[in-house]
VOGU-117103 format. One record per atom (N, C-alpha, C): residue number from 0; residue in three letters; atom name; y, x, z. Coordinates in nm, 3 decimals, padded with zeros to 5 digits. Layout:
! residues N
+-----+-----+------+---------+---------+---------+
:   n : res : atom :      yy :      xx :      zz :
+-----+-----+------+---------+---------+---------+
: NUM : Ala :   CA :       Y :       X :       Z :
...
+-----+-----+------+---------+---------+---------+
END
This chain:
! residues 91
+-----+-----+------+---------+---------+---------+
:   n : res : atom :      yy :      xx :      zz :
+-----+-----+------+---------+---------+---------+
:   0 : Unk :    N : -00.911 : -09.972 : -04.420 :
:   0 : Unk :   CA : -00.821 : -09.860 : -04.396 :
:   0 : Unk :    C : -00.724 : -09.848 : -04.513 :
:   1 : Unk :    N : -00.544 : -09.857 : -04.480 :
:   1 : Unk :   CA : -00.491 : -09.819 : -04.623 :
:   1 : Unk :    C : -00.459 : -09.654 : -04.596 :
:   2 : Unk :    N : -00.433 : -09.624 : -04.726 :
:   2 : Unk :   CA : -00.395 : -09.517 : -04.788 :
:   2 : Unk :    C : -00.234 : -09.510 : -04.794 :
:   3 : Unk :    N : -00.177 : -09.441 : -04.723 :
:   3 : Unk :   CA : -00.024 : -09.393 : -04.753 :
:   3 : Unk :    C : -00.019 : -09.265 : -04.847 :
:   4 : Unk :    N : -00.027 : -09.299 : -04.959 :
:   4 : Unk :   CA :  00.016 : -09.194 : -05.007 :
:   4 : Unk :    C :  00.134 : -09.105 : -05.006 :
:   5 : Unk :    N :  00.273 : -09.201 : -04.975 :
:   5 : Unk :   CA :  00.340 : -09.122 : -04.974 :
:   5 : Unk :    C :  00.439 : -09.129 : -04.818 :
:   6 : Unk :    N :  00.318 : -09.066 : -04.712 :
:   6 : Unk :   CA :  00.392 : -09.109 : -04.609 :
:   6 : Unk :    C :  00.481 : -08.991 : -04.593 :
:   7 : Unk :    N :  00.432 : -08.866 : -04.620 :
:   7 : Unk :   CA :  00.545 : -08.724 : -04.601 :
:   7 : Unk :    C :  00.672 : -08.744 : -04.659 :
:   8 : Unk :    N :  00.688 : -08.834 : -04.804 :
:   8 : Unk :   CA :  00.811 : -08.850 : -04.874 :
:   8 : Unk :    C :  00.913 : -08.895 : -04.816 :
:   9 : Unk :    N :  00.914 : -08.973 : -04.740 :
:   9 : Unk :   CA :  00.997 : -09.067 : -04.675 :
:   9 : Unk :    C :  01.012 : -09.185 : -04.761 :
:  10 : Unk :    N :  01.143 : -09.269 : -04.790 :
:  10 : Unk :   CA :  01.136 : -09.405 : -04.815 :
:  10 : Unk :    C :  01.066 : -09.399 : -04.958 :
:  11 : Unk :    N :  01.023 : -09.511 : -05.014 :
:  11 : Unk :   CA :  00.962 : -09.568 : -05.175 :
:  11 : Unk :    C :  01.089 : -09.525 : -05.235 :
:  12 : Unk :    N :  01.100 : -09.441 : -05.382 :
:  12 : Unk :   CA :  01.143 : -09.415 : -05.446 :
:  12 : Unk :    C :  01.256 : -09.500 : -05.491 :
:  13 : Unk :    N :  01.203 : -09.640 : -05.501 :
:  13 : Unk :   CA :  01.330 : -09.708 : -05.585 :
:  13 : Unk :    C :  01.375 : -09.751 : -05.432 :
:  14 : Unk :    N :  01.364 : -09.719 : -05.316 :
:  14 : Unk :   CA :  01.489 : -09.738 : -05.208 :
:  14 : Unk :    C :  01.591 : -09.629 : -05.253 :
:  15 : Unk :    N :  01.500 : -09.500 : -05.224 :
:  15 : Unk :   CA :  01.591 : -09.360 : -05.276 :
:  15 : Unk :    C :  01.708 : -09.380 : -05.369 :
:  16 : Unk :    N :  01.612 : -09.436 : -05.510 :
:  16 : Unk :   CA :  01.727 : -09.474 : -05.583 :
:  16 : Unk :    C :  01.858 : -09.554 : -05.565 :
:  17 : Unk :    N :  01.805 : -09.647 : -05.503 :
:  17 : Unk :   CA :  01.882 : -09.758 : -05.484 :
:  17 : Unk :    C :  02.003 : -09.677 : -05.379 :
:  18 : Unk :    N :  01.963 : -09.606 : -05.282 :
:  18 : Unk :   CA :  02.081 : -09.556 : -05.163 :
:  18 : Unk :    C :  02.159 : -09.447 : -05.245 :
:  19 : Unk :    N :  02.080 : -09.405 : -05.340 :
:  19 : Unk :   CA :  02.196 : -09.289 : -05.388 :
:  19 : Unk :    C :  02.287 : -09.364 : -05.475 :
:  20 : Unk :    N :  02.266 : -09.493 : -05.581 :
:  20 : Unk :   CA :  02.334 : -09.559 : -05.629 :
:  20 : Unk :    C :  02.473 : -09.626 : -05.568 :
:  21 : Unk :    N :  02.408 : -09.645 : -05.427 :
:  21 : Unk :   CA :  02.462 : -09.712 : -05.325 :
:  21 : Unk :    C :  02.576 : -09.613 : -05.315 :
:  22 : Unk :    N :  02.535 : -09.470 : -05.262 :
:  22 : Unk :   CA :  02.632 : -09.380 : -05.219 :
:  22 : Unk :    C :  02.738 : -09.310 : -05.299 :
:  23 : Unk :    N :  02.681 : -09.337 : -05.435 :
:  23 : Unk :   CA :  02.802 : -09.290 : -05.538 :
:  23 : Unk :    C :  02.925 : -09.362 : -05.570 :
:  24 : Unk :    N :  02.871 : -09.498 : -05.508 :
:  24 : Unk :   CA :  03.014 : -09.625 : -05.527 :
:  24 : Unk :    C :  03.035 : -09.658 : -05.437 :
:  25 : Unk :    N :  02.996 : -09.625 : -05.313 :
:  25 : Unk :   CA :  03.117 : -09.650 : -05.208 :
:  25 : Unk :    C :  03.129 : -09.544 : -05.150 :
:  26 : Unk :    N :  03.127 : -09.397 : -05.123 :
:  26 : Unk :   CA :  03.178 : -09.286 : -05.101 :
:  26 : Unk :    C :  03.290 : -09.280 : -05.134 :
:  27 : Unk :    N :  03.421 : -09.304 : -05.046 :
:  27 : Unk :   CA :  03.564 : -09.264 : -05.119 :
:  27 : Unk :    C :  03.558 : -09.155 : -05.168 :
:  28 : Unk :    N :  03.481 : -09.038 : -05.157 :
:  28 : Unk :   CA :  03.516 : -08.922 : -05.225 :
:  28 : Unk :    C :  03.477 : -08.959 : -05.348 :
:  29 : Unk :    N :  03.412 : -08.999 : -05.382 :
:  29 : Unk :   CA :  03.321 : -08.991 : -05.539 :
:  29 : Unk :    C :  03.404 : -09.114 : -05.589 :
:  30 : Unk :    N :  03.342 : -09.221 : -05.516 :
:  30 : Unk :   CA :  03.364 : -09.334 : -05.559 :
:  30 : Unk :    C :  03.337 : -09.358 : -05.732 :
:  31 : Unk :    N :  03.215 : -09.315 : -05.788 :
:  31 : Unk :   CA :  03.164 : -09.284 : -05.937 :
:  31 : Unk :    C :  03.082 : -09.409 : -05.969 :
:  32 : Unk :    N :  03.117 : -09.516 : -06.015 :
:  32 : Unk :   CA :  02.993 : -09.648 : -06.071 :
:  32 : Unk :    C :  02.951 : -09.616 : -06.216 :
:  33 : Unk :    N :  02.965 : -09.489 : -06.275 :
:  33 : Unk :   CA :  02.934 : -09.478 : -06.418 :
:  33 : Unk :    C :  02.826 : -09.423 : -06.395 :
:  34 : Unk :    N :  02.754 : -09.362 : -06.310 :
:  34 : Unk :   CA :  02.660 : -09.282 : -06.262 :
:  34 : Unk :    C :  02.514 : -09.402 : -06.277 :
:  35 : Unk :    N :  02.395 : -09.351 : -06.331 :
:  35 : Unk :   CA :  02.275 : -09.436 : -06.311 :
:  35 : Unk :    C :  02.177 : -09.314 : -06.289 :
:  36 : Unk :    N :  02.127 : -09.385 : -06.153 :
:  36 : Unk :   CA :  01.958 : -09.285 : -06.140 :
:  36 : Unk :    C :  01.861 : -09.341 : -06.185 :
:  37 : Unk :    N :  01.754 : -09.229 : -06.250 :
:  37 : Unk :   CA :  01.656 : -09.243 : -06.342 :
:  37 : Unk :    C :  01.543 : -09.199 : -06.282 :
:  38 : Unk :    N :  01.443 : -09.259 : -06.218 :
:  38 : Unk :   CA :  01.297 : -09.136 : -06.220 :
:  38 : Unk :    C :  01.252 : -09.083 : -06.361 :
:  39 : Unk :    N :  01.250 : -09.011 : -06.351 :
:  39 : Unk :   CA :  01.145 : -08.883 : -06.486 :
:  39 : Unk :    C :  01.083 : -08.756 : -06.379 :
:  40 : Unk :    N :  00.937 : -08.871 : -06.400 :
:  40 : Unk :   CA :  00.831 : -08.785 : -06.349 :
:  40 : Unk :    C :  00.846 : -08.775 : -06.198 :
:  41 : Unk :    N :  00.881 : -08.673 : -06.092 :
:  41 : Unk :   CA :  00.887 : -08.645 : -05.958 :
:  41 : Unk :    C :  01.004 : -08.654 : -05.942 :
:  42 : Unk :    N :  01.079 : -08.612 : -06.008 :
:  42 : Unk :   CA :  01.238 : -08.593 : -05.995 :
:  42 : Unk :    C :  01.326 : -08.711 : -06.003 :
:  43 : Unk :    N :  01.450 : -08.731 : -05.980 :
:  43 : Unk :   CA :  01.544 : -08.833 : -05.973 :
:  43 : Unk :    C :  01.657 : -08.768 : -06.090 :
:  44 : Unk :    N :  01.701 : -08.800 : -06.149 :
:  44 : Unk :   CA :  01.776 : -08.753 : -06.222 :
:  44 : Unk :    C :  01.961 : -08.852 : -06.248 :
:  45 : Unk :    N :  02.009 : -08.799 : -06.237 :
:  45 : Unk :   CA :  02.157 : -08.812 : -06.258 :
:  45 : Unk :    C :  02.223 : -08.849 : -06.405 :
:  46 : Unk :    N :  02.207 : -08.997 : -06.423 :
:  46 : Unk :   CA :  02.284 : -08.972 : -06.576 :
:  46 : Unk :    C :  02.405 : -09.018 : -06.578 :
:  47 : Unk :    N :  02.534 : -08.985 : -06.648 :
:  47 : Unk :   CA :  02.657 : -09.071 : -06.739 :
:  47 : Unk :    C :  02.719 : -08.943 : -06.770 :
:  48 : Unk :    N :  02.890 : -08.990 : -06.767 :
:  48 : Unk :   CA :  02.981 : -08.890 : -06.786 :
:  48 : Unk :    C :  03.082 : -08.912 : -06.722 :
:  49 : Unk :    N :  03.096 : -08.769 : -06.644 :
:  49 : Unk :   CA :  03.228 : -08.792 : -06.539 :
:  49 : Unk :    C :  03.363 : -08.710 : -06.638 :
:  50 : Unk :    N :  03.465 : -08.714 : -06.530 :
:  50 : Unk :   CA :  03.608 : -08.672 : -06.623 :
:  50 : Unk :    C :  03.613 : -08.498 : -06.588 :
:  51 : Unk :    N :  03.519 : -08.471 : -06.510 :
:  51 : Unk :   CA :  03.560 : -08.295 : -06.508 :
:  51 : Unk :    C :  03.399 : -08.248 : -06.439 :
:  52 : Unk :    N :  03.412 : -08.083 : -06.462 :
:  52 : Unk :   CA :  03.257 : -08.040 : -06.418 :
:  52 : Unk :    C :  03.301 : -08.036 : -06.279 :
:  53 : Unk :    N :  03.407 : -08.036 : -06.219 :
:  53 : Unk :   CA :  03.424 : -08.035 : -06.042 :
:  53 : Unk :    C :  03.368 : -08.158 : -06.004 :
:  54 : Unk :    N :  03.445 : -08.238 : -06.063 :
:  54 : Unk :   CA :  03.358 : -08.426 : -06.012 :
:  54 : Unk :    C :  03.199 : -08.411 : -06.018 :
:  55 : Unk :    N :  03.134 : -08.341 : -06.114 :
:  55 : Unk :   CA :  03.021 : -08.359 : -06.131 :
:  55 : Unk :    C :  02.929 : -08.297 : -06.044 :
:  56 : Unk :    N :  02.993 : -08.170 : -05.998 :
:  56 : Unk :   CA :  02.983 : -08.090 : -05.894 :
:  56 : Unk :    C :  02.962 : -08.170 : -05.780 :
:  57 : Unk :    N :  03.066 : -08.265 : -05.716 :
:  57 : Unk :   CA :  03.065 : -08.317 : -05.640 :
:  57 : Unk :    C :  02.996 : -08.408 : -05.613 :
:  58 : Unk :    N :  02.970 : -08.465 : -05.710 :
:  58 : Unk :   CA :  02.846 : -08.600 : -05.693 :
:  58 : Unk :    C :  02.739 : -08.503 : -05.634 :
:  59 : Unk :    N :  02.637 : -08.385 : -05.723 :
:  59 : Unk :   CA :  02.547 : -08.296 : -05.725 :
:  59 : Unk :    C :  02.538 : -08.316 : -05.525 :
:  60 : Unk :    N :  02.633 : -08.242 : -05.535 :
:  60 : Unk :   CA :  02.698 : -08.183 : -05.398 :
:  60 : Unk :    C :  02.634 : -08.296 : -05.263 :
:  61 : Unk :    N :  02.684 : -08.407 : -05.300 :
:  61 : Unk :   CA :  02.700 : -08.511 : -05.235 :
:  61 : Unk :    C :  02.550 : -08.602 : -05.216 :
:  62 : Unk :    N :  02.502 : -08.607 : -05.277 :
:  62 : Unk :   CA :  02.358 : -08.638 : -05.303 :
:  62 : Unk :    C :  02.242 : -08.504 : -05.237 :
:  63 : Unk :    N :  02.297 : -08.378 : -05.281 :
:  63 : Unk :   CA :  02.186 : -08.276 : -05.211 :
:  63 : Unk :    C :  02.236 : -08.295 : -05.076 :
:  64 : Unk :    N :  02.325 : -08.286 : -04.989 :
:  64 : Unk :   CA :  02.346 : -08.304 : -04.861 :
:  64 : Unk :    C :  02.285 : -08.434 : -04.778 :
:  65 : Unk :    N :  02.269 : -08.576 : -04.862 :
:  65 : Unk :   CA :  02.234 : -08.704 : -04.788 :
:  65 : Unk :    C :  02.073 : -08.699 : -04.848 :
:  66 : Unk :    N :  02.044 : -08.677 : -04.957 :
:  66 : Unk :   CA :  01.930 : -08.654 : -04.929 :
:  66 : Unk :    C :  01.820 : -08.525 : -04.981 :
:  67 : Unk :    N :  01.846 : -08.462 : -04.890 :
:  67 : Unk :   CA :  01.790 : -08.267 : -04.941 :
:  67 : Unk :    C :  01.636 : -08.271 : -04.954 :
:  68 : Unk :    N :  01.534 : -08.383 : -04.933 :
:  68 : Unk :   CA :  01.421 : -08.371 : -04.963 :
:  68 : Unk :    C :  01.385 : -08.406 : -05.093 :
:  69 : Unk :    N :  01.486 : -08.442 : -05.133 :
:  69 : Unk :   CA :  01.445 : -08.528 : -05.306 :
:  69 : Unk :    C :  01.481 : -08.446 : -05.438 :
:  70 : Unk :    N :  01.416 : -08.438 : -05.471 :
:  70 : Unk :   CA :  01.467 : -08.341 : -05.622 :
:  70 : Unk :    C :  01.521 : -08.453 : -05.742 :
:  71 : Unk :    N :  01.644 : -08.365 : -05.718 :
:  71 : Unk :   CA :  01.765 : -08.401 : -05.850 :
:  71 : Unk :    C :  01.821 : -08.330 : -05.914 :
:  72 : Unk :    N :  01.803 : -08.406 : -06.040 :
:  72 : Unk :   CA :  01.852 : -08.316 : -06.146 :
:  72 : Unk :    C :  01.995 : -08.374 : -06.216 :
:  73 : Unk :    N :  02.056 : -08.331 : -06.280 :
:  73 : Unk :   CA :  02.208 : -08.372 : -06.352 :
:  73 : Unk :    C :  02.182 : -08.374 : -06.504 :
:  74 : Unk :    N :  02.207 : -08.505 : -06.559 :
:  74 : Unk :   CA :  02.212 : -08.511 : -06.674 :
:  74 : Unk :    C :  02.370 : -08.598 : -06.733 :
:  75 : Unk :    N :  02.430 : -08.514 : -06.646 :
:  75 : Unk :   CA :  02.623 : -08.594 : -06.644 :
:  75 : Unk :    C :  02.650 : -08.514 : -06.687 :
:  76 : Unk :    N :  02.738 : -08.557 : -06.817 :
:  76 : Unk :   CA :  02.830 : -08.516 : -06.910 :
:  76 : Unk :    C :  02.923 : -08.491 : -06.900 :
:  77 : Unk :    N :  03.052 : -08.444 : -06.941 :
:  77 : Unk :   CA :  03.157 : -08.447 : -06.884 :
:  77 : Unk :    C :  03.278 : -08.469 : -06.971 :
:  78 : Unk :    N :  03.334 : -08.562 : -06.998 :
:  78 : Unk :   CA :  03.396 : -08.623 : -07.071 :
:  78 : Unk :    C :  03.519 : -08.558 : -07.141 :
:  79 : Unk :    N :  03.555 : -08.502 : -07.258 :
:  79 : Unk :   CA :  03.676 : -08.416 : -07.273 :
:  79 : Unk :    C :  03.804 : -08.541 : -07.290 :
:  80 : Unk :    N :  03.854 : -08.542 : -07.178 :
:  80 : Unk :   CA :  03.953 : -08.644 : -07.217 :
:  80 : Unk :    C :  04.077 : -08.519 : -07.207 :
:  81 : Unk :    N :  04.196 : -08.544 : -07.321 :
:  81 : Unk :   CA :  04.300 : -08.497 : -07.273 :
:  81 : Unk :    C :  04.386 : -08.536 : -07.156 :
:  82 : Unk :    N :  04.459 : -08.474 : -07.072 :
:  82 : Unk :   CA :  04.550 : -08.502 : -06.983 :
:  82 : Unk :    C :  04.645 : -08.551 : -07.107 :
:  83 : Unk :    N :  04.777 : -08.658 : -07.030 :
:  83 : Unk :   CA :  04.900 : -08.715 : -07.120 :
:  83 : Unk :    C :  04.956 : -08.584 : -07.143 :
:  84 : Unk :    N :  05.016 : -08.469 : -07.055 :
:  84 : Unk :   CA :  05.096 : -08.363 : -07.078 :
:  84 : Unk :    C :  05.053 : -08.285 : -07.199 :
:  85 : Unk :    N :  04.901 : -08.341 : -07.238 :
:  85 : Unk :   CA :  04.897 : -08.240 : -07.350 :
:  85 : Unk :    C :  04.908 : -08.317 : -07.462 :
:  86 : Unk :    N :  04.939 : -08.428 : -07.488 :
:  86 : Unk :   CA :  04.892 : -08.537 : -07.576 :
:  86 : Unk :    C :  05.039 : -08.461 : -07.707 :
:  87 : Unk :    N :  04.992 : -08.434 : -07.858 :
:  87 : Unk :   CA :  05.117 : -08.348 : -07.933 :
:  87 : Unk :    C :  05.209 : -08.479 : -07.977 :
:  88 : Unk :    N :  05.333 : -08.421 : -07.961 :
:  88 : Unk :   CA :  05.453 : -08.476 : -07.978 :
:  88 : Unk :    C :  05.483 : -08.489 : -08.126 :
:  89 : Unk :    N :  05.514 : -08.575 : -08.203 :
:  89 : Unk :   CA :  05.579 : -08.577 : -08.348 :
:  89 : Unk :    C :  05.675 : -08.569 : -08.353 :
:  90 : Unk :    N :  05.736 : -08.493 : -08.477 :
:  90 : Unk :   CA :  05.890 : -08.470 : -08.394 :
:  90 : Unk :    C :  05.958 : -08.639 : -08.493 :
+-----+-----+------+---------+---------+---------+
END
């Protein structure tokens, strides 16, 4: 007799991983390859650094909707880049 332990979960974890990896780089919305998922512990976790907290939002966003049974967490940074318009002028 085997043992499923994790038949309620749905797929093995590193599929999970693997499809959300999947979905962050080819989603035209996101379209994010700086992004790496991590297991720590039960959870899936979200690491790099995107260019604004809306993008980061959106990944979040985008991942709780495709897969809402999995717990994720955000450990994305958010990169202070200046825009050119602000970049100071010498006179």
């Amino acid at each position: 007799m085997t043992h499923h332990r994790d038949i309620d979960t749905g797929p093995p974890d590193e599929y999970v991983e693997a499809e959300i990896q999947r979905l962050l780089v080819e989603d035209p919305a996101v379209a994010e390859q700086g992004i790496t998922v991590i297991r720590r512990e039960r959870a899936l976790v979200l690491y790099g650094e995107v260019e604004s907290p809306h993008r980061r939002e959106e990944i979040l966003r985008l991942v709780s909707e495709r897969f809402p049974d999995v717990p994720v967490t955000s450990d994305i940074g958010v990169i202070r880049a200046q825009a050119p318009t602000e970049i100071e002028q010498l006179p």
